[in-house]
C-alpha positions in Angstrom: -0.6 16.0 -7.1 3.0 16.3 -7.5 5.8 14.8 -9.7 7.8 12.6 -7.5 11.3 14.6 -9.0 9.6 17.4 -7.6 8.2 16.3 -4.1 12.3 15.9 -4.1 13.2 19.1 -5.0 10.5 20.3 -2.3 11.8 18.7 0.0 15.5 19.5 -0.3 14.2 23.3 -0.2 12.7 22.5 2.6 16.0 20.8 4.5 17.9 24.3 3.0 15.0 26.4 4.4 15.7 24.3 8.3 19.1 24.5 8.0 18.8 28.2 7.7 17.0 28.4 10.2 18.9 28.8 13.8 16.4 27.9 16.1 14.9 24.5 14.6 17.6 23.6 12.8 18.8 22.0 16.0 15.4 20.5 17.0 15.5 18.8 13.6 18.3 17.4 13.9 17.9 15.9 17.3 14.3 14.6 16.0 16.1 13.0 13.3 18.8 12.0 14.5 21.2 12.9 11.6 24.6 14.8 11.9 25.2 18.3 9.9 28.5 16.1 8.5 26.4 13.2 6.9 23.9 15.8 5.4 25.3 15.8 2.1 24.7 12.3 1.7 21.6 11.7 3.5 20.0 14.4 1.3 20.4 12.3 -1.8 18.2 9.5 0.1 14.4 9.4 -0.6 13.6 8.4 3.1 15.3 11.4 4.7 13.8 13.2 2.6 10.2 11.8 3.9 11.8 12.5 7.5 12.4 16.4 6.6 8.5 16.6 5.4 7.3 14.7 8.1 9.5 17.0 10.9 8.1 20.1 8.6 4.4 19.0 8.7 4.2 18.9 12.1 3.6 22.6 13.0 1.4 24.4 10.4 3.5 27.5 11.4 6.7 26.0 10.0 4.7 24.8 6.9 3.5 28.5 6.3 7.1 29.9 6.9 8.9 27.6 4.1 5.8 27.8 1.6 6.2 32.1 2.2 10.1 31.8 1.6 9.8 29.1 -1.0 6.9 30.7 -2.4 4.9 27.9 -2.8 1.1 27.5 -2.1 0.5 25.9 1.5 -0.6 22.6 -0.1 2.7 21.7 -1.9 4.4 20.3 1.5 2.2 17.6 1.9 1.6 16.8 -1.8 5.4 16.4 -1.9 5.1 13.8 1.5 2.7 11.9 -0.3 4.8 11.3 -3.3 7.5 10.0 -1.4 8.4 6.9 0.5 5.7 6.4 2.9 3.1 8.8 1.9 0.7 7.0 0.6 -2.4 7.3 2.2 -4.1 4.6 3.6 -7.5 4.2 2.8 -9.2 1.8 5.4 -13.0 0.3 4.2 
């Protein structure tokens, strides 16, 4: 497991690593529904932050794409969801 200072810093590489990217940039930010002018600001709250690794998880692809740029092992993405607001898992007995 992850730090929760990192799972942040993950995540913010991950919202540099979207924006970078032309194609799903877009689609993130439509799934989101945030505006490239309120960025800034939103990046600095722990539940967007939760809503970029959620957007990310959701296609293995993507996951493997940021963890090759970011160089990261494939794991770290949802280590860094689970250490941030609303990640914990829920263990049902």
């Amino acid at each position: 497991m992850i730090a929760r200072d990192k799972a942040e810093t993950v995540a913010l590489q991950a919202l540099g690593w979207l924006a970078g990217n032309e194609d799903l940039f877009p689609v993130f930010l439509g799934a989101t529904g945030a505006d490239v002018s309120d960025l800034a600001t939103a990046a600095t709250q722990p539940t967007f932050l939760a809503a970029v690794m959620d957007f990310l998880l959701t296609d293995d692809a993507w996951v493997m794409a940021f963890c090759d740029d970011a160089q990261l092992r494939y794991e770290v993405p949802m280590q860094a969801r689970a250490m941030l607001p609303g990640g914990a898992q829920i263990n049902w007995t």
